[in-house]
C-alpha positions as a LaTeX table, in Angstrom:
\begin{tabular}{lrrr}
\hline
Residue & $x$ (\AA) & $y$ (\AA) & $z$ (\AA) \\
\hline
Unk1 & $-18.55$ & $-22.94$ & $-4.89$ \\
Unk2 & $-17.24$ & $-22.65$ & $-1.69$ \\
Unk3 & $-13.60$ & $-21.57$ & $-0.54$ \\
Unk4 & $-10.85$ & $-21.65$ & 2.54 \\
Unk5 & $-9.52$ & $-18.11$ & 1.62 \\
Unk6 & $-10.24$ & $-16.75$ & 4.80 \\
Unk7 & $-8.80$ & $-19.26$ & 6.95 \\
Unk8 & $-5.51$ & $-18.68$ & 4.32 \\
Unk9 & $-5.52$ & $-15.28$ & 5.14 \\
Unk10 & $-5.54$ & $-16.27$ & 8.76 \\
Unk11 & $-2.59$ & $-18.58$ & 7.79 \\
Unk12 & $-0.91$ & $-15.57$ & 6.27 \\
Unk13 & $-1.71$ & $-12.92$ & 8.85 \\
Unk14 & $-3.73$ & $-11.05$ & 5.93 \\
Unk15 & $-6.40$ & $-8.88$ & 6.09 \\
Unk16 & $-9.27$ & $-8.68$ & 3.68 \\
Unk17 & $-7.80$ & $-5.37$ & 1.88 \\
Unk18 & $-4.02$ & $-6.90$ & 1.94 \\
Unk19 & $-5.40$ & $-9.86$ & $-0.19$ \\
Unk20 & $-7.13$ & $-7.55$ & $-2.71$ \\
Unk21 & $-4.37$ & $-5.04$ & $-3.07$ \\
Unk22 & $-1.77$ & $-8.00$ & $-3.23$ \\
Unk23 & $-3.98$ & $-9.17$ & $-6.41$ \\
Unk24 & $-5.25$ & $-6.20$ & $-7.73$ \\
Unk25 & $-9.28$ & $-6.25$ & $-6.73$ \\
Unk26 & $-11.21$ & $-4.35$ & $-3.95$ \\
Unk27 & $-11.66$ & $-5.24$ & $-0.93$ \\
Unk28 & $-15.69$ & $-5.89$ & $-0.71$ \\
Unk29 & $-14.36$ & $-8.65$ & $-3.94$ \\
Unk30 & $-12.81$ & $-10.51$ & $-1.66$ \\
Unk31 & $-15.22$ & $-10.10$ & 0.78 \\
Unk32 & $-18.02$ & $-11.26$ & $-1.51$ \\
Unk33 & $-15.31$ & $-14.17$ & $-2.84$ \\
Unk34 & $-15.15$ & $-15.47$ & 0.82 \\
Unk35 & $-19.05$ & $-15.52$ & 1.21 \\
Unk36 & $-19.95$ & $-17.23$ & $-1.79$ \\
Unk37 & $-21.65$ & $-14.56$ & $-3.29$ \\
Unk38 & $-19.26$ & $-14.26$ & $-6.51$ \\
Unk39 & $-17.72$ & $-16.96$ & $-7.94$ \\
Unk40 & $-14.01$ & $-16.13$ & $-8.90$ \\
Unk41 & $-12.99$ & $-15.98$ & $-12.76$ \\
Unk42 & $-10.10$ & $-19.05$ & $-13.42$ \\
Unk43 & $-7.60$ & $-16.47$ & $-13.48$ \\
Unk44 & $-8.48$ & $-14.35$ & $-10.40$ \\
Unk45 & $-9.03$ & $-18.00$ & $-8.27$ \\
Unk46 & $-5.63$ & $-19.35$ & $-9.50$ \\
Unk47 & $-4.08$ & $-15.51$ & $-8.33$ \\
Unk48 & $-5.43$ & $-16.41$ & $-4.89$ \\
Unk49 & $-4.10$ & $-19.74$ & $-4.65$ \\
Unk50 & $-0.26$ & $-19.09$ & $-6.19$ \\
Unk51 & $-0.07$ & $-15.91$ & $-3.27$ \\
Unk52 & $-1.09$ & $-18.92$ & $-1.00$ \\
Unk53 & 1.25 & $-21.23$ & $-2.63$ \\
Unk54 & $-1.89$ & $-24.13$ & $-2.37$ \\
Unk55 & $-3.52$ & $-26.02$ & $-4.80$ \\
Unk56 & $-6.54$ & $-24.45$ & $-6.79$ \\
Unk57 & $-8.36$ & $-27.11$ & $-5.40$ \\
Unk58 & $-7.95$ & $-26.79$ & $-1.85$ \\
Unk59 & $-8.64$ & $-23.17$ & $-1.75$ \\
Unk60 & $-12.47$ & $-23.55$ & $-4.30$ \\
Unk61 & $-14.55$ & $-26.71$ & $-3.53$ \\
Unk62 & $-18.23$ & $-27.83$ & $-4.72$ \\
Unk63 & $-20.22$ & $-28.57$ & $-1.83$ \\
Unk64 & $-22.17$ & $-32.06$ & $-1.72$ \\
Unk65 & $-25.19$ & $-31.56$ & $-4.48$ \\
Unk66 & $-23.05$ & $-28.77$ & $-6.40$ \\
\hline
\end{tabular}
């Protein structure tokens, strides 16, 4: 799964460790959130995407073949 949190944190003028305290998760979580390397649970993605007042689905996407 793939994600635009770091261009919302651009958006937002947030940095990595504002995001996590903001939701309550370290830092290197959101760091390994933004490179794909974890996959979010439901409630954790739809934390992120409230604080960014988006929809869940434009913050997570499957890439083609996902």
């Amino acid at each position: 799964m793939k994600n635009n949190i770091k261009v919302e944190r651009a958006r937002h003028n947030m940095t990595q460790s504002d995001l996590a305290r903001a939701i309550g998760v370290s830092r290197q979580s959101i760091n390994a959130i933004e490179q794909s390397k974890y996959v979010p649970s439901a409630v954790l993605a739809l934390k992120i995407a409230k604080l960014f007042k988006v929809p869940f689905e434009e913050l997570f996407f499957l890439e083609e073949g996902e």
